[in-house]
Biopython code that builds the backbone (N, CA, C, O; Angstrom):
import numpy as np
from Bio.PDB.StructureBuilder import StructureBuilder

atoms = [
    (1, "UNK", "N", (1.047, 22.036, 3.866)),
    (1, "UNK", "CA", (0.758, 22.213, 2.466)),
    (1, "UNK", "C", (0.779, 20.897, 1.702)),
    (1, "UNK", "O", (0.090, 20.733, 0.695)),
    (2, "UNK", "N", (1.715, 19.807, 2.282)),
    (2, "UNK", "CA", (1.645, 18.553, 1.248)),
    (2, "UNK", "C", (0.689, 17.983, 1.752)),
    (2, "UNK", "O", (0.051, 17.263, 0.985)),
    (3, "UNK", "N", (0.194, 18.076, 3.283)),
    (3, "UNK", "CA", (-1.172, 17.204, 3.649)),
    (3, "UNK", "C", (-2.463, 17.708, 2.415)),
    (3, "UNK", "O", (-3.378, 17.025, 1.954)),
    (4, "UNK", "N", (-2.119, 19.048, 2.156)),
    (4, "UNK", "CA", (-3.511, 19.575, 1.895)),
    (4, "UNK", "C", (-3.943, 18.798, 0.515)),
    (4, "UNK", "O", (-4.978, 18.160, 0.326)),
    (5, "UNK", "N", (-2.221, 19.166, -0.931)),
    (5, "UNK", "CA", (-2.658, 18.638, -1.676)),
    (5, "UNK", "C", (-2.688, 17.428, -1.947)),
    (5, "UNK", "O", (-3.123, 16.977, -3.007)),
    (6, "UNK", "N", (-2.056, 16.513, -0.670)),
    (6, "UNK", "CA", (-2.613, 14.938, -0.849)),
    (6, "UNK", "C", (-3.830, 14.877, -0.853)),
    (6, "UNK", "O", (-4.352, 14.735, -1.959)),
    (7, "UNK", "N", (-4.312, 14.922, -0.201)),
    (7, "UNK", "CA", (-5.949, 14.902, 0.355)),
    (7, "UNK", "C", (-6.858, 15.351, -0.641)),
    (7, "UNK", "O", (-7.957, 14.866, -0.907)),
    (8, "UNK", "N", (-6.037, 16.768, -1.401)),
    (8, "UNK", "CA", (-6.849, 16.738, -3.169)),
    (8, "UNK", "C", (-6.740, 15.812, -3.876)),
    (8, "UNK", "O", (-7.728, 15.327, -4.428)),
    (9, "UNK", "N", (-5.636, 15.379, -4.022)),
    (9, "UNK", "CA", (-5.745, 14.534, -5.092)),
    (9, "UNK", "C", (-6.811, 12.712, -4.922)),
    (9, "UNK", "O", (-7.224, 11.842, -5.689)),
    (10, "UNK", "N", (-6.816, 13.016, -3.327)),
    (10, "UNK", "CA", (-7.872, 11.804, -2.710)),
    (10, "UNK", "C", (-7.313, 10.882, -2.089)),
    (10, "UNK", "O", (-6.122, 10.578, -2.020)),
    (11, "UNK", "N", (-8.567, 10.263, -1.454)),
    (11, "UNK", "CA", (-8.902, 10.073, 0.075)),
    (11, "UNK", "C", (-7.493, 8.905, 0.539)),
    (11, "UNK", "O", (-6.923, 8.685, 1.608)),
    (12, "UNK", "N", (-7.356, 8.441, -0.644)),
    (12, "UNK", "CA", (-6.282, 7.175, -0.513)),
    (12, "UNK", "C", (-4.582, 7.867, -0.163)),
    (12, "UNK", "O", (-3.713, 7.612, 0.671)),
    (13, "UNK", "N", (-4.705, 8.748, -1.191)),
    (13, "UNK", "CA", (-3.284, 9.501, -1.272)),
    (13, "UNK", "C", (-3.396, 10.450, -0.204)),
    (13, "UNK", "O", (-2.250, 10.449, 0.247)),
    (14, "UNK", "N", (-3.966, 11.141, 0.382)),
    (14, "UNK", "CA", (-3.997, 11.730, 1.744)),
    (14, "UNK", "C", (-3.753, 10.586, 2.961)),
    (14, "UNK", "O", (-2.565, 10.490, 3.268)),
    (15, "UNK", "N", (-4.433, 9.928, 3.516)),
    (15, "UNK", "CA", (-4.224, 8.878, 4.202)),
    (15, "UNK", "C", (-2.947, 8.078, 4.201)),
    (15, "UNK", "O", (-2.464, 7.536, 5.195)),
    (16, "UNK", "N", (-2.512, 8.061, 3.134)),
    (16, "UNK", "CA", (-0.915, 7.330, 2.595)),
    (16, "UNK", "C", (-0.075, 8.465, 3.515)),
    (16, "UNK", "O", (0.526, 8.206, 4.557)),
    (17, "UNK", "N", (-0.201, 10.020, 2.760)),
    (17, "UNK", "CA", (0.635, 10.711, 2.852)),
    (17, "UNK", "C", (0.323, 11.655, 4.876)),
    (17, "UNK", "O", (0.882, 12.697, 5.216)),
    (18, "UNK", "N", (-0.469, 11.004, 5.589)),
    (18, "UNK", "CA", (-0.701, 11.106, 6.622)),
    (18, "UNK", "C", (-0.211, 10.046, 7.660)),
    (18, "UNK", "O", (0.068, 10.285, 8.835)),
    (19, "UNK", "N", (-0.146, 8.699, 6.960)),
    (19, "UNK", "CA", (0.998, 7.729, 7.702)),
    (19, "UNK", "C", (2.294, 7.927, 7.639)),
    (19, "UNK", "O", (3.230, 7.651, 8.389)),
    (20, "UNK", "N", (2.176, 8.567, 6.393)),
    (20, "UNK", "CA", (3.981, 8.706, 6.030)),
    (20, "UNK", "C", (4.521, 9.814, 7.225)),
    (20, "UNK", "O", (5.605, 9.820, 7.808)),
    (21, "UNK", "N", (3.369, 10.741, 7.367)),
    (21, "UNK", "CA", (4.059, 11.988, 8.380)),
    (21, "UNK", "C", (3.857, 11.537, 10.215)),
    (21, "UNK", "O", (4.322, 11.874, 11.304)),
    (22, "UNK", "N", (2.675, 10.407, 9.545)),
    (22, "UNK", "CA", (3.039, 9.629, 11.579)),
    (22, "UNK", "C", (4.183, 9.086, 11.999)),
    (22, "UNK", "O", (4.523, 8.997, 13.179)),
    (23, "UNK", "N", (4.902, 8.650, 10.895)),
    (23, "UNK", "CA", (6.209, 7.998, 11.348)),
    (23, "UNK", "C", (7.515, 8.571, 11.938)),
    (23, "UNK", "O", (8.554, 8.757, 11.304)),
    (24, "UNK", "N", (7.317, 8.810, 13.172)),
    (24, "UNK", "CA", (7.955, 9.668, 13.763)),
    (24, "UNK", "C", (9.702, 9.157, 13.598)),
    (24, "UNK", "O", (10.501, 9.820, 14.259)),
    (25, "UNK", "N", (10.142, 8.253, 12.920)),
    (25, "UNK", "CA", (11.355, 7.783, 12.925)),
    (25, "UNK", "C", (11.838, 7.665, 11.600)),
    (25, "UNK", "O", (12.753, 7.005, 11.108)),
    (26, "UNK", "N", (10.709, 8.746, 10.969)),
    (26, "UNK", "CA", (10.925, 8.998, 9.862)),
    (26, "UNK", "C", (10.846, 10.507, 9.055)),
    (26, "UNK", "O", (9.713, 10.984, 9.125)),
    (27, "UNK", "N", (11.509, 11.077, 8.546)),
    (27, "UNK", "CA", (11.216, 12.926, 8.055)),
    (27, "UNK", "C", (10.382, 12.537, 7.014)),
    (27, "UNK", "O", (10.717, 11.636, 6.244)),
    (28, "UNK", "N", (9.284, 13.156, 6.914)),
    (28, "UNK", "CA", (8.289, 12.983, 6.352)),
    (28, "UNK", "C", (8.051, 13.496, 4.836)),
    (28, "UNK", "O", (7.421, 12.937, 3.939)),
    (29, "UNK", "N", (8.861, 14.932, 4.819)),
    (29, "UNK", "CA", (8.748, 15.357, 3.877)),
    (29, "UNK", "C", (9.425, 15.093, 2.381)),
    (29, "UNK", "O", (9.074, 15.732, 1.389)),
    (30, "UNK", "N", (10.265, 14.241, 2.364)),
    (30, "UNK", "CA", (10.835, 13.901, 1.294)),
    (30, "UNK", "C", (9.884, 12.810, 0.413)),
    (30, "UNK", "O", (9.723, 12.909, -0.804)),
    (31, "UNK", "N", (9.268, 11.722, 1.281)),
    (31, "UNK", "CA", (8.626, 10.728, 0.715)),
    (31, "UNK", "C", (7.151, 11.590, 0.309)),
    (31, "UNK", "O", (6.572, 11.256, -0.725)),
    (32, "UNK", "N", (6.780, 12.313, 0.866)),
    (32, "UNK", "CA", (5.651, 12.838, 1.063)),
    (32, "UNK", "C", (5.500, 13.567, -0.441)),
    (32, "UNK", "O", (4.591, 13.395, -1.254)),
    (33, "UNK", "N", (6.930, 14.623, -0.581)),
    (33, "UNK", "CA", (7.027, 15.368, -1.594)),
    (33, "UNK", "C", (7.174, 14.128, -3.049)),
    (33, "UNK", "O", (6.321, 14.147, -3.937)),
    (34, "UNK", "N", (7.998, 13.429, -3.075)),
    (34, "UNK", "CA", (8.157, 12.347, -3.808)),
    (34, "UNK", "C", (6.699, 11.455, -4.405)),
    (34, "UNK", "O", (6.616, 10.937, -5.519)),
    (35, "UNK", "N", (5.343, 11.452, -3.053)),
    (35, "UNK", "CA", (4.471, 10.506, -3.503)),
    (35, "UNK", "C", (3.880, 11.521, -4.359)),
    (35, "UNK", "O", (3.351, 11.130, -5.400)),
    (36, "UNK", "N", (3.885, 13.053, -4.022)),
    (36, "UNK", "CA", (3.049, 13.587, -4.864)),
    (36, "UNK", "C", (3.408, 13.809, -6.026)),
    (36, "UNK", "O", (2.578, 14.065, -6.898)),
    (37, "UNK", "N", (4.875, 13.751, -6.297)),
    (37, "UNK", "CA", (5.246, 13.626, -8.064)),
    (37, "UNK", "C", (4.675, 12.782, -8.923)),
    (37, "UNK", "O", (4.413, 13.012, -10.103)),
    (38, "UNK", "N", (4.341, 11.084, -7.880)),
    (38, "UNK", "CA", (4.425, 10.581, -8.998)),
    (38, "UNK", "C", (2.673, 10.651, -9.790)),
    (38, "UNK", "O", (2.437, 10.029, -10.826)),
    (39, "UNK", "N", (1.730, 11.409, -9.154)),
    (39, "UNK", "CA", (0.990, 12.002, -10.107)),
    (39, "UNK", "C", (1.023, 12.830, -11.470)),
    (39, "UNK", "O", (0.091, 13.082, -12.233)),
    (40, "UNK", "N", (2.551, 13.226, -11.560)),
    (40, "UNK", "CA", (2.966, 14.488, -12.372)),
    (40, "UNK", "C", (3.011, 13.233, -13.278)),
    (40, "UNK", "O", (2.255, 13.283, -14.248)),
    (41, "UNK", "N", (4.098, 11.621, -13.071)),
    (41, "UNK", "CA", (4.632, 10.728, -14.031)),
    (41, "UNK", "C", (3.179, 9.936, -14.382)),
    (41, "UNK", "O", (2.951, 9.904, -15.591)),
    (42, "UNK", "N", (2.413, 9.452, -13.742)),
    (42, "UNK", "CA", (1.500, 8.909, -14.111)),
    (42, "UNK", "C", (0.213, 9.412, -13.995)),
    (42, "UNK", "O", (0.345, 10.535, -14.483)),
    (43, "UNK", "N", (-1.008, 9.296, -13.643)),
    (43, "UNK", "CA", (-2.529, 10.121, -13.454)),
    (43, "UNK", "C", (-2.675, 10.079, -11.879)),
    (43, "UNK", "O", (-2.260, 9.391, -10.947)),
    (44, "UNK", "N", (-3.185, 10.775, -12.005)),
    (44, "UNK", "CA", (-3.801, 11.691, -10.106)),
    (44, "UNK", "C", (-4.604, 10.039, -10.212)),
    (44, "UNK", "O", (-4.222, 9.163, -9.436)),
    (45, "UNK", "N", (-5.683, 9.755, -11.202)),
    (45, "UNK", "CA", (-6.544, 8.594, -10.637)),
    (45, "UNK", "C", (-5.796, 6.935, -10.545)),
    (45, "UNK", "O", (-6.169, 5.936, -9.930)),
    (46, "UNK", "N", (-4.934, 7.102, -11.193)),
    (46, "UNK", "CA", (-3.870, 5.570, -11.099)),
    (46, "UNK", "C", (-2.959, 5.935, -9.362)),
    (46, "UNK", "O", (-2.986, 5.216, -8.364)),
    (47, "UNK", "N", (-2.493, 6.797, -9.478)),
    (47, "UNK", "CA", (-2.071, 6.947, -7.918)),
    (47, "UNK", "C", (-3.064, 6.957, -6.684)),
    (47, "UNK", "O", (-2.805, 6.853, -5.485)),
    (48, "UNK", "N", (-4.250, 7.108, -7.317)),
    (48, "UNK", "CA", (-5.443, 6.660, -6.301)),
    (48, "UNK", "C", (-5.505, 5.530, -5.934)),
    (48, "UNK", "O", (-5.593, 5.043, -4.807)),
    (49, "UNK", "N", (-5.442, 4.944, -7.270)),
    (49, "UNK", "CA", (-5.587, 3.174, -7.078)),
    (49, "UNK", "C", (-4.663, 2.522, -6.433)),
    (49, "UNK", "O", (-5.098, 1.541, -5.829)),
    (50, "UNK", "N", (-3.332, 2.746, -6.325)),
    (50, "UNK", "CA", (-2.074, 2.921, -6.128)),
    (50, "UNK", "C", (-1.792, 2.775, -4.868)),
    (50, "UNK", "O", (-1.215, 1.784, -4.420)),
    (51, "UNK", "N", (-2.311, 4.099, -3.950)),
    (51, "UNK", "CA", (-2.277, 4.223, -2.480)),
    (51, "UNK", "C", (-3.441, 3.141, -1.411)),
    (51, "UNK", "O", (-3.267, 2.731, -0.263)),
    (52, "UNK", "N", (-4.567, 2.946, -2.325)),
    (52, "UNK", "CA", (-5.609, 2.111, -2.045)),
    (52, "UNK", "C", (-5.290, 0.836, -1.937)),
    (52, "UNK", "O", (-5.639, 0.072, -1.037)),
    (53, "UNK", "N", (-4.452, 0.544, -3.093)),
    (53, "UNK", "CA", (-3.848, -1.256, -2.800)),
    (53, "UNK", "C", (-2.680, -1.337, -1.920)),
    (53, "UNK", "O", (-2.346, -2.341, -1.290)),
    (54, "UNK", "N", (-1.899, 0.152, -1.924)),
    (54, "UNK", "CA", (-0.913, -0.448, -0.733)),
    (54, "UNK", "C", (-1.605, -0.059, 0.482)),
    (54, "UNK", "O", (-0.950, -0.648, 1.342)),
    (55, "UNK", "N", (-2.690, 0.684, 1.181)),
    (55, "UNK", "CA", (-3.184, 0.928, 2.059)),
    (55, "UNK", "C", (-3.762, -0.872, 2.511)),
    (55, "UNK", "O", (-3.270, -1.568, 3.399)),
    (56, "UNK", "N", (-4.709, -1.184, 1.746)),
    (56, "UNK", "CA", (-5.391, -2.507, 1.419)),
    (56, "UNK", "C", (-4.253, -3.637, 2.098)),
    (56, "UNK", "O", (-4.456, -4.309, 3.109)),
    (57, "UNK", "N", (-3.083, -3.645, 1.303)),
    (57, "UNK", "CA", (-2.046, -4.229, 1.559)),
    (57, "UNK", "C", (-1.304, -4.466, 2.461)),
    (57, "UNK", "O", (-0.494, -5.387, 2.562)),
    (58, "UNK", "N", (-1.590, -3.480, 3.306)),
    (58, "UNK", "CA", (-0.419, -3.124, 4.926)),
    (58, "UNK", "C", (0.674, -1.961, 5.245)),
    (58, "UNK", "O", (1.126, -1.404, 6.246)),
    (59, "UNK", "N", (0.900, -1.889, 3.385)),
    (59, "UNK", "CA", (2.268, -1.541, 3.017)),
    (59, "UNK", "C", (2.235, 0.308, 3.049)),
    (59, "UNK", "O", (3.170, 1.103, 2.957)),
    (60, "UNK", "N", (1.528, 0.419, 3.129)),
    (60, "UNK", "CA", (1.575, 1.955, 2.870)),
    (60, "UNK", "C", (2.854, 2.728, 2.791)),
    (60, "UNK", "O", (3.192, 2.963, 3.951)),
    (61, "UNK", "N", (3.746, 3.245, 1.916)),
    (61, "UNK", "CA", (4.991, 3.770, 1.750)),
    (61, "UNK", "C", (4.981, 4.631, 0.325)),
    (61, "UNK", "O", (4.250, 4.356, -0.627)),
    (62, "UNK", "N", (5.714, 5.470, 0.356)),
    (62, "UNK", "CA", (6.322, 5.690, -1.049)),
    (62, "UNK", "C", (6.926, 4.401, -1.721)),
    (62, "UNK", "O", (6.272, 3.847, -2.605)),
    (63, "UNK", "N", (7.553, 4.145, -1.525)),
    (63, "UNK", "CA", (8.037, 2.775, -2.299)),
    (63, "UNK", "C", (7.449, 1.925, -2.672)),
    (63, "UNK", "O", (7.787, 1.535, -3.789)),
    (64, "UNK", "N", (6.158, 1.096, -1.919)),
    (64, "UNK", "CA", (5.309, 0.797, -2.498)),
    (64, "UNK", "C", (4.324, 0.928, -2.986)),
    (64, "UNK", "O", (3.605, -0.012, -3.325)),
    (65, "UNK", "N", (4.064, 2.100, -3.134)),
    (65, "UNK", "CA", (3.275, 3.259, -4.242)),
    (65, "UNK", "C", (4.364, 3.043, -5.384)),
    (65, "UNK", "O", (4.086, 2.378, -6.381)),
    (66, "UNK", "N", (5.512, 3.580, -5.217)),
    (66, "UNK", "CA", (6.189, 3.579, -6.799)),
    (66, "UNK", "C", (6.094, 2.006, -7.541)),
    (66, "UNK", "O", (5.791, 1.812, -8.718)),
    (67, "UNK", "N", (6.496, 0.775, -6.353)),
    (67, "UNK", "CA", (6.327, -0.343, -7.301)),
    (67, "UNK", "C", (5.002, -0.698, -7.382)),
    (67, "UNK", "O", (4.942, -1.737, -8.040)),
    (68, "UNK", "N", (3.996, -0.366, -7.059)),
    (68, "UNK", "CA", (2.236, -0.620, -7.741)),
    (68, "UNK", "C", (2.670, -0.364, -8.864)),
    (68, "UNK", "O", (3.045, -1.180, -9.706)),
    (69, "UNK", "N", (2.633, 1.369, -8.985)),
    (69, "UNK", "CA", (2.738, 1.858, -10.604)),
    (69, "UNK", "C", (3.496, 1.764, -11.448)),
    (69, "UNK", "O", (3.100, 1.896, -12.606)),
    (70, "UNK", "N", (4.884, 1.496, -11.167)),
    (70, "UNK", "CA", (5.803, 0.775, -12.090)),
    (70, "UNK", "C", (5.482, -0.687, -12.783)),
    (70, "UNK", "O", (5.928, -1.047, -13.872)),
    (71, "UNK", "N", (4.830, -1.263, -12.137)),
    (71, "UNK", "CA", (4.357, -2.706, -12.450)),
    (71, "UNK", "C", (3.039, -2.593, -13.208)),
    (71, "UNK", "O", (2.924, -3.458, -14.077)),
    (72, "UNK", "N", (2.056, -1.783, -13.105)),
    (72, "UNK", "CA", (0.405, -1.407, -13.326)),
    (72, "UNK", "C", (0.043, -2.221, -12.282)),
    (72, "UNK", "O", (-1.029, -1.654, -12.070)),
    (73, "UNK", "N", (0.068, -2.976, -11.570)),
    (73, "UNK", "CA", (-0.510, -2.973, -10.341)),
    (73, "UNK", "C", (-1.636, -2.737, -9.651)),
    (73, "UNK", "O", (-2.371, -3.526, -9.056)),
    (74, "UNK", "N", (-1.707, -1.440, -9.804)),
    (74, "UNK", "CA", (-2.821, -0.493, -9.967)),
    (74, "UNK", "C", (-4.157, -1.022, -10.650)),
    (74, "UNK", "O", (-5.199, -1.263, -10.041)),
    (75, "UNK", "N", (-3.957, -1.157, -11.972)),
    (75, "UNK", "CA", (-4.805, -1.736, -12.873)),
    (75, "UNK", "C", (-5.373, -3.267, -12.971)),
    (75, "UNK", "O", (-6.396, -3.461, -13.628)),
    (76, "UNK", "N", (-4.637, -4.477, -12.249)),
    (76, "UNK", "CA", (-4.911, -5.340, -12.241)),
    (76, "UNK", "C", (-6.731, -5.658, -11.154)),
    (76, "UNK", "O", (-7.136, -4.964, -10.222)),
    (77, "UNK", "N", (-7.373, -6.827, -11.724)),
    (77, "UNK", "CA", (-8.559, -6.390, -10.762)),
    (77, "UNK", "C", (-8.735, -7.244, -9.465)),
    (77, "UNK", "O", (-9.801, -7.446, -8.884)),
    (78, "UNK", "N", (-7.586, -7.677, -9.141)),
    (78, "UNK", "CA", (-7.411, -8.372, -7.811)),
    (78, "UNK", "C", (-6.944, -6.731, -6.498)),
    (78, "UNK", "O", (-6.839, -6.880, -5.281)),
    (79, "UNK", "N", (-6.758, -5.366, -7.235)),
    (79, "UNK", "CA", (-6.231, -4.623, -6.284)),
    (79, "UNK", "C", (-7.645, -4.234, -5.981)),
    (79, "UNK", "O", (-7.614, -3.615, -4.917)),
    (80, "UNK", "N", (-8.734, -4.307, -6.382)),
    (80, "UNK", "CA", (-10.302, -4.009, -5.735)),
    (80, "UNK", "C", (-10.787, -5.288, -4.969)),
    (80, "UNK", "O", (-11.737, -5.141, -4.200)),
    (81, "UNK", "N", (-10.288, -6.385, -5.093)),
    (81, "UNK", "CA", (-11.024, -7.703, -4.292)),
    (81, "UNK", "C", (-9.755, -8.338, -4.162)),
    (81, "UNK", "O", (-9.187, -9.261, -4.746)),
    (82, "UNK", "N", (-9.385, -7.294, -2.888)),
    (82, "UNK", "CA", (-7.908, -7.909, -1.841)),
    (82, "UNK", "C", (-8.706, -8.644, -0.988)),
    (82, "UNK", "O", (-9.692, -8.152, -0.439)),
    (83, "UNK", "N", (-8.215, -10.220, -0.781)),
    (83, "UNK", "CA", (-8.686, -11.174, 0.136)),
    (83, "UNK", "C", (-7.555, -11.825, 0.866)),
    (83, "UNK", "O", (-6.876, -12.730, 0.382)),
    (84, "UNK", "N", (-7.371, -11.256, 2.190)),
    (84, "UNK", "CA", (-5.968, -12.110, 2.670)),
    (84, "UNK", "C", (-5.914, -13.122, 3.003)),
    (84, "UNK", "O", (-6.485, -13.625, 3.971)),
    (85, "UNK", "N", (-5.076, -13.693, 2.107)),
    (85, "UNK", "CA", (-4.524, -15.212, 2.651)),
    (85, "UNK", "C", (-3.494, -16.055, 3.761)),
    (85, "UNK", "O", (-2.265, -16.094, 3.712)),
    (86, "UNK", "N", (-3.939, -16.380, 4.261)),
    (86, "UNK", "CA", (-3.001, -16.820, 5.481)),
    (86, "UNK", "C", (-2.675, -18.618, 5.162)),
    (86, "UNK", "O", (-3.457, -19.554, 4.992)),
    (87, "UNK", "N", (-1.272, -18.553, 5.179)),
    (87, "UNK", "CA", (-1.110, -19.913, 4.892)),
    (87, "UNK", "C", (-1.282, -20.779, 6.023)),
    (87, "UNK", "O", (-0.791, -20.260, 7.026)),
    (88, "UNK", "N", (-1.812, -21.944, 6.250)),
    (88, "UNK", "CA", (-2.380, -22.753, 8.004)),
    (88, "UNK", "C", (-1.978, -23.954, 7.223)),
    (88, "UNK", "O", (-2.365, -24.270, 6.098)),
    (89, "UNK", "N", (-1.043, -24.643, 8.092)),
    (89, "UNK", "CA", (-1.654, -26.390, 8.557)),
    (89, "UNK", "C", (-2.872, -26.802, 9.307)),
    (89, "UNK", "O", (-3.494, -26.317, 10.253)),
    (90, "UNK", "N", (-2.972, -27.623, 8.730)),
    (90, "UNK", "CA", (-4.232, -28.244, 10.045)),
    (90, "UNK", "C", (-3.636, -28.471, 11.553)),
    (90, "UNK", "O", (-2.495, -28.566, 12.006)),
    (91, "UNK", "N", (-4.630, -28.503, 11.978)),
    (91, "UNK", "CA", (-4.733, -28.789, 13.487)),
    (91, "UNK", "C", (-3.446, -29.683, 13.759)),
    (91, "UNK", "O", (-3.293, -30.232, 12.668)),
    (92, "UNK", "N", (-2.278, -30.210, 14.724)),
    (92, "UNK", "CA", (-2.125, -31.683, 14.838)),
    (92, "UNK", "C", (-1.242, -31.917, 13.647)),
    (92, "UNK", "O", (-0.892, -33.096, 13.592)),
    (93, "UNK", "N", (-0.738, -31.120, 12.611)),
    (93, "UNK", "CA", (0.236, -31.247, 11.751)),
    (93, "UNK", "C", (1.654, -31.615, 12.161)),
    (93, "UNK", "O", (2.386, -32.458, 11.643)),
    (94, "UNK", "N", (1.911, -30.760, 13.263)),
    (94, "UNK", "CA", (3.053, -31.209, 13.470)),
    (94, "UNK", "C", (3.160, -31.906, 14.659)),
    (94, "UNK", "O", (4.322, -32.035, 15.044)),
    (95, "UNK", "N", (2.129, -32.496, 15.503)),
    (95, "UNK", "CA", (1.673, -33.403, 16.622)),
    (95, "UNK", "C", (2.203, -34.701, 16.569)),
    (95, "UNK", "O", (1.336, -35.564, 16.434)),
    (96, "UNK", "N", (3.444, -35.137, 16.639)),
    (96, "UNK", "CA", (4.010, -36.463, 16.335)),
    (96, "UNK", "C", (3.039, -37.461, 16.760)),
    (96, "UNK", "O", (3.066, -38.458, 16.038)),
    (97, "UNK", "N", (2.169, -37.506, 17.728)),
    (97, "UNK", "CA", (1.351, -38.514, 17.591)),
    (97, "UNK", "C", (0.233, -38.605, 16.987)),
    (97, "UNK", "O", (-0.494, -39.528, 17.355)),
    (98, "UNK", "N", (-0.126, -37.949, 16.188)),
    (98, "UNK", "CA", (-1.312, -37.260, 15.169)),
    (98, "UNK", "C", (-0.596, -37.579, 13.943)),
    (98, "UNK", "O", (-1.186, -38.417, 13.261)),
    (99, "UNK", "N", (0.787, -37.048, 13.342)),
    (99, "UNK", "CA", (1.257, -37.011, 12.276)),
    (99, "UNK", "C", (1.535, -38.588, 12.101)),
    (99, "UNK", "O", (2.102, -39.365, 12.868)),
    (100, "UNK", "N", (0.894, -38.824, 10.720)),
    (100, "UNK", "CA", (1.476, -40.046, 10.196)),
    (100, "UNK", "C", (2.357, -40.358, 8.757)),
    (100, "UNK", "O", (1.697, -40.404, 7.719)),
    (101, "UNK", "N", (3.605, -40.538, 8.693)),
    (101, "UNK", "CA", (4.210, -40.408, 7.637)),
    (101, "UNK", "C", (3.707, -41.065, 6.463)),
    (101, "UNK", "O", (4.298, -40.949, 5.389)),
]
sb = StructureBuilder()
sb.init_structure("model")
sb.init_model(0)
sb.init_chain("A")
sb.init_seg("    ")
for serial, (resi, resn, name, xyz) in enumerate(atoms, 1):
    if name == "N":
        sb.init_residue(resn, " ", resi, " ")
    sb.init_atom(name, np.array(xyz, "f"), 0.0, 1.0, " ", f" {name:<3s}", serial, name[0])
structure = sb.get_structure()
């Protein structure tokens, strides 16, 4: 029944609330019941956005669903043009015979 009405409320918040129940080292139903409240505190379509940036993100959880929307998060327009950044040295950075102080 909570798969079903995740999945109403959309495609992001179903998928959220379908990792949450893969986690077998985890009881599912508390976070599950919990993500769907916080549509009751904020809009069915901000918790869309919500599950989408932490999906986007890696993070997929209740928790980081609640801090998207506690923050607006949600609303900012970097959560539609997520580009991951990976921090790199160059090549030979730490190559003591390459590196020159």
């Amino acid at each position: 029944g909570l798969l079903k009405r995740a999945w109403a409320l959309g495609e992001a918040v179903g998928t959220l609330a379908q990792t949450i129940f893969s986690d077998r080292a985890v009881d599912g139903m508390r976070p599950a019941r919990a993500l769907l409240s916080l549509a009751h505190r904020y809009s069915p379509e901000r918790l869309e956005a919500a599950c989408a940036r932490a999906i986007a993100f890696g993070t997929p959880s209740y928790r980081s669903v609640k801090e998207i929307l506690s923050k607006a998060l949600d609303k900012s327009p970097e959560a539609r043009e997520y580009r991951p950044f990976r921090f790199q040295r160059e090549r030979g950075y730490f190559d003591p015979r390459t590196h020159i102080n």
